[in-house]
C-alpha positions in Angstrom: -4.7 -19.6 33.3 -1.4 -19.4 35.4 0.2 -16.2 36.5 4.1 -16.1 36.3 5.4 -13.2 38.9 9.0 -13.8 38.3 10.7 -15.3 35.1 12.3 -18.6 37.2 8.4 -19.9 37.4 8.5 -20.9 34.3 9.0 -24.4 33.4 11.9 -25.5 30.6 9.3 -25.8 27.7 7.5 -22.1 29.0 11.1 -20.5 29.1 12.6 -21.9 25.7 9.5 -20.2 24.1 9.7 -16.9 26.1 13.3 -17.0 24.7 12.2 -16.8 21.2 9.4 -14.3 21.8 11.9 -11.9 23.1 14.7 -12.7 20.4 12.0 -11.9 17.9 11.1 -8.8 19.6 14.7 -7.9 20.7 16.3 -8.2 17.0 13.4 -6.7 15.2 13.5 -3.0 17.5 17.7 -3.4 17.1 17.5 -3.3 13.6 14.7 -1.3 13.0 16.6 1.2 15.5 19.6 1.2 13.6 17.4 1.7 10.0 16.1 4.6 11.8 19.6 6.0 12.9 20.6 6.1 8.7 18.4 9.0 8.7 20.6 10.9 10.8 21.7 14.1 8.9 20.1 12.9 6.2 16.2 13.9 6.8 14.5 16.0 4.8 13.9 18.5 7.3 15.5 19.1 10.5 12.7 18.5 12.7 12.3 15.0 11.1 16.5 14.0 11.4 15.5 14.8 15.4 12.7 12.9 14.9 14.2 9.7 13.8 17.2 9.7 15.5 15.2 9.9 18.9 12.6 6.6 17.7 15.9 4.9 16.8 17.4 5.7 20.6 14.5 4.2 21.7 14.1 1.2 19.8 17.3 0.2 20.6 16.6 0.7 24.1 13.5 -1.7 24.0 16.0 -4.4 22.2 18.5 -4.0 25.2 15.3 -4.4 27.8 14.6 -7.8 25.8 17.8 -8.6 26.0 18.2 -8.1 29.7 15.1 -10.5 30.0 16.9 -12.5 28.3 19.8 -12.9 30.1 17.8 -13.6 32.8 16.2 -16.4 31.8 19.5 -18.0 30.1 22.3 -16.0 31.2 23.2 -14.7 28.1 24.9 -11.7 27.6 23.0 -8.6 26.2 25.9 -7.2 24.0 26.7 -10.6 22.8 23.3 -11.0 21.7 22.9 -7.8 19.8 26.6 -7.5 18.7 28.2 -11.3 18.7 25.7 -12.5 16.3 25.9 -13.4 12.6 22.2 -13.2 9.9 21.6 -17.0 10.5 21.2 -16.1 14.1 18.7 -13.4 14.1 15.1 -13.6 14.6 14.0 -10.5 13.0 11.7 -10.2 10.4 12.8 -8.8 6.5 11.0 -6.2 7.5 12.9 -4.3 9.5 16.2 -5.2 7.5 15.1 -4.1 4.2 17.4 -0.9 3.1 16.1 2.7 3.2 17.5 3.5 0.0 17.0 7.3 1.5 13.0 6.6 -0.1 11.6 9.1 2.8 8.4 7.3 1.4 9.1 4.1 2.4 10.5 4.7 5.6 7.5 6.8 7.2 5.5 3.8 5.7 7.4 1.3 7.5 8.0 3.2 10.3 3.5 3.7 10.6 3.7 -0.3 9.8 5.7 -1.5 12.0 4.6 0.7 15.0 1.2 -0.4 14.8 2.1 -4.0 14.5 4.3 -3.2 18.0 1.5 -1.0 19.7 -1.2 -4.3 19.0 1.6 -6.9 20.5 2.7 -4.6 23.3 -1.1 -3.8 24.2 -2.0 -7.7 24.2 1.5 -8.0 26.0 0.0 -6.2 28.8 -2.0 -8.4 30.1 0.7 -11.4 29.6 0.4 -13.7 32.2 4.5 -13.8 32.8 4.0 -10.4 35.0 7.8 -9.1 34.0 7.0 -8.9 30.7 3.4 -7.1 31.3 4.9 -4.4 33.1 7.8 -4.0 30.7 5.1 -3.5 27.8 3.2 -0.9 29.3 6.5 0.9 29.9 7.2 -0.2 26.2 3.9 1.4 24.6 4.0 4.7 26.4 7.0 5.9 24.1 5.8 4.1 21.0 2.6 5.8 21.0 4.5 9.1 20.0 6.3 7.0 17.1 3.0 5.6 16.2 1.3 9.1 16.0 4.5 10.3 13.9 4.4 7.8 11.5 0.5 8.1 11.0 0.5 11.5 10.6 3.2 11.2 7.8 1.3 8.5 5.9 -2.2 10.7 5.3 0.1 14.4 5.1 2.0 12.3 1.9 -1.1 10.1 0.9 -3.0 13.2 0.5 -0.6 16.2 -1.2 0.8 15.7 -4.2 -0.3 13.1 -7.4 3.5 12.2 -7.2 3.7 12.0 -3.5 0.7 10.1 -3.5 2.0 7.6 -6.5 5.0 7.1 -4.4 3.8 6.3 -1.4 1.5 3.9 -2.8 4.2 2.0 -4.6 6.1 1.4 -1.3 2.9 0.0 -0.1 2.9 -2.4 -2.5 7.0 -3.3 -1.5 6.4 -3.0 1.9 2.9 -4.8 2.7 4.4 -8.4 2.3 7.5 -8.4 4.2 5.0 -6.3 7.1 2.9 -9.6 7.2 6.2 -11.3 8.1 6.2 -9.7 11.4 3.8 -12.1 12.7 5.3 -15.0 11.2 4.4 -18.3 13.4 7.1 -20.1 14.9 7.0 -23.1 17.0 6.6 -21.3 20.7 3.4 -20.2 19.1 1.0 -22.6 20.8 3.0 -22.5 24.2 3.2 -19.0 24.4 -0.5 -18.9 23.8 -1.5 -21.8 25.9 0.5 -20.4 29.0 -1.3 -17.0 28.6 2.2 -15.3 27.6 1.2 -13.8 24.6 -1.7 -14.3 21.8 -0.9 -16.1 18.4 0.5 -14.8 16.0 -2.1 -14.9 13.7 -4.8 -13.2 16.3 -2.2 -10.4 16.7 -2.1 -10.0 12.5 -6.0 -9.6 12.2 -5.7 -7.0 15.1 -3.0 -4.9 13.3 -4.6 -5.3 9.8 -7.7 -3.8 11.3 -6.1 -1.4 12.5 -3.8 0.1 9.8 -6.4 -0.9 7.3 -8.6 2.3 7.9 -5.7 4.7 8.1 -4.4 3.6 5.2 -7.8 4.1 3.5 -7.7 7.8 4.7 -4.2 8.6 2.6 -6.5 7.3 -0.8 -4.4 4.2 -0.8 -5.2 0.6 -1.9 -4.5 -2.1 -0.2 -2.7 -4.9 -1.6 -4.9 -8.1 -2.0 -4.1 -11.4 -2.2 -0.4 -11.2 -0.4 1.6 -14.1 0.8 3.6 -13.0 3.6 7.4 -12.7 3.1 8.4 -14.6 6.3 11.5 -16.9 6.9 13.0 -14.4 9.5 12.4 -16.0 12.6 14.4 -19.0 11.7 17.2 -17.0 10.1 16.4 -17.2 6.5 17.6 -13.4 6.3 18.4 -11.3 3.2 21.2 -9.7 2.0 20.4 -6.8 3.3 21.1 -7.8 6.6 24.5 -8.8 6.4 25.3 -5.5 5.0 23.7 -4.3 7.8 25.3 -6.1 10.6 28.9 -5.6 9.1 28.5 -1.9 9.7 26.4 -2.0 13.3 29.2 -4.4 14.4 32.6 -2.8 13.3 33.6 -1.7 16.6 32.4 -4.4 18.4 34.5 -7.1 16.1 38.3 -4.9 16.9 37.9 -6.2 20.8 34.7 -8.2 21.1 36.1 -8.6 25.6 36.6 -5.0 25.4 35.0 -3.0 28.5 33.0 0.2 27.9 
């Protein structure tokens, strides 16, 4: 297996499918960021509005360190690609676009799902053989062990308090569970990215995660959904609605002077 210690080593075919790794991972922690940042003076408790605001900070940072990776494999700019985009365009999965509807439910939910799914990836990510993006994911999973823990500790203190809590949170399971799956949606760089050592298949990184929110899960009494088909079409821009809605507010100022300087 070949070691890449700087991003130039790769060859055309190696970099056009790092490029839509990091898109995927870029646009998913931008938009799950900004979900997280609706919660701002809006959290049940003030502890919790801290809480989420801080994750989003972060998430948003990781999407700018994807960025900057890519811009250095293509030149493209880093606030183009998070701001100059329209839905077609993003790579994210539904997932992170779906609304928060201010269901404190859901979000802890998706928030526990969707940190797993990026502490299995980043962890795997590690021992990439394109050595940038090793060392950027054990950077990555320091801080998102503290949103994992958050989010897992949210899950089993709802799962396991009230009848109504618990009814609640099991119905966003059930809404939530499908469009999770979509996070490892296979795209085309699949079998590059794997054969160059760059980062497991999609699939392999699924079974991992499933396994590993599976038992949690099972500690807040809930069921797991059988039988799902995966809501995927993200990562080649099939997007909701929900995104647009989304992307007309995140990029308001941006749009009034796209050349301005900051």
């Amino acid at each position: 297996m070949p070691t890449f210690e700087t991003l130039i080593e790769l060859n055309e075919i190696e970099r056009d499918a790092a490029i839509d790794l990091l898109t995927r991972l870029g646009d998913d922690d931008l938009i799950m960021g900004h979900r997280n940042s609706e919660w701002t003076g809006l959290a049940p408790i003030l502890e919790e509005d801290i809480a989420f605001s801080s994750m989003a900070q972060d998430e948003m940072g990781h999407a700018q360190a994807y960025y900057q990776m890519i811009h250095e494999l293509s030149g493209d700019d880093p606030d183009t690609l998070a701001f100059g985009r329209g839905p077609r365009a993003y790579r994210c999965s539904s997932f992170v676009s779906l609304p928060n509807e201010r269901d404190w439910g859901f979000c802890v939910l998706r928030q526990f799902l969707y940190d797993m799914a990026e502490t299995v990836r980043l962890t795997a990510l590690e021992h990439s053989s394109l050595v940038p993006l090793a060392q950027l994911a054990r950077k990555l999973r320091g801080e998102e062990k503290y949103h994992l823990m958050h989010g897992r500790s949210w899950v089993l203190r709802l799962g396991n308090s009230t009848d109504d809590a618990h009814q609640r949170l099991q119905a966003a399971l059930y809404k939530a569970y499908p469009h999770a799956l979509g996070l490892f949606e296979p795209t085309s760089a699949d079998v590059t990215l794997a054969q160059a050592g760059i980062c497991p298949r999609e699939e392999d990184l699924m079974r991992q995660w499933e396994s590993a929110v599976v038992p949690v899960l099972g500690d807040a009494g809930l069921e797991i959904p059988e039988d799902v088909q995966p809501v995927n079409g993200g990562r080649v821009g099939r997007q909701p609605e929900a995104l647009k809605e989304l992307l007309e507010n995140m990029q308001v100022v941006y749009n009034i002077d796209p050349s301005a300087k900051w």
